[in-house]
C-alpha positions as CSV (number, residue, x, y, z in Angstrom):
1,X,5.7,11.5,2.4
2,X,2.1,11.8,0.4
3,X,-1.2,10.4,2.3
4,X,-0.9,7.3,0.3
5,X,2.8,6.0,1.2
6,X,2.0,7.0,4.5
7,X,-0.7,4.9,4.8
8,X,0.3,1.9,2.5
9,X,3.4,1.7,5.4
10,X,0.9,2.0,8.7
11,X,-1.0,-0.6,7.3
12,X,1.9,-3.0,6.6
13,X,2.9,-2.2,10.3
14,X,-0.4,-3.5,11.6
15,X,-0.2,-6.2,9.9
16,X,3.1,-6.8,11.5
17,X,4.8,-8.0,7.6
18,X,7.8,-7.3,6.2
19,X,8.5,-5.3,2.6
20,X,9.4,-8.0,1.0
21,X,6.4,-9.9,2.5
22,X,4.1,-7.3,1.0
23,X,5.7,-7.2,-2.7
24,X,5.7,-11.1,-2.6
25,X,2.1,-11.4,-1.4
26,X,1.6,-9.0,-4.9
27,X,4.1,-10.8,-6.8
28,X,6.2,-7.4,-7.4
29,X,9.8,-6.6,-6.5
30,X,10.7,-5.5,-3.1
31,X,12.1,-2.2,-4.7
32,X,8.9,-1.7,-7.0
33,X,7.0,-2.2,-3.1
34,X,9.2,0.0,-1.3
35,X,8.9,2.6,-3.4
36,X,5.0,2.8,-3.2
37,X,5.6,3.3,0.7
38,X,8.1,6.0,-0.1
39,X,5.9,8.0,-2.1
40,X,8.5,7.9,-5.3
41,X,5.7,5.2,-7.7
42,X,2.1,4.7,-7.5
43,X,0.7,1.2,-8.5
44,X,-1.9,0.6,-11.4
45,X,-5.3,1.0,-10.7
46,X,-5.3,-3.2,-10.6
47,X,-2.7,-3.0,-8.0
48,X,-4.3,-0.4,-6.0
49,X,-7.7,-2.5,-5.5
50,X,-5.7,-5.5,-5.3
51,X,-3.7,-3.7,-2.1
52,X,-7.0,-2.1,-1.3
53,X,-8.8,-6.1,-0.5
54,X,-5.3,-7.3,1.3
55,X,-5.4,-4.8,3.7
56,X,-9.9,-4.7,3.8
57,X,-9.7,-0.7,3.4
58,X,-11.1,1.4,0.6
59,X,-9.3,3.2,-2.0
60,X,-10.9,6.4,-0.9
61,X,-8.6,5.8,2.8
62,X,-5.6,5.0,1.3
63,X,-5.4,7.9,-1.1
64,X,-6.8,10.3,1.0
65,X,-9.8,11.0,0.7
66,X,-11.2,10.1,3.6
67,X,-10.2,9.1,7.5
68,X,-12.3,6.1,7.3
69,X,-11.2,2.7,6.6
């Protein structure tokens, strides 16, 4: 699992939300979702910053780059 899926799932855990929670909260398929946290798709650069304000963290954290939020 890449940086990013791993992430993207920890911080749906937090959050205590389901997958299909998530996708609906970006009006996107649960599969299209799911598929983000298993590494297999990455979202558009509008859906990355969109996921980036939902869960307050920067791009930078969720792809890797850095350890802080």
């Amino acid at each position: 699992m890449n940086t990013f899926a791993k992430r993207l799932k920890e911080l749906r855990l937090a959050k205590g939300m389901t997958l299909k929670e998530v996708a609906g909260q970006f009006g996107i398929t649960l599969g299209a979702y799911a598929h983000y946290e298993q590494g297999i798709r990455e979202p558009s650069y509008d859906l990355l910053a969109r996921i980036c304000d939902f869960f307050d963290v920067s791009s930078d954290y969720l792809i890797g780059r850095t350890d802080i939020y």
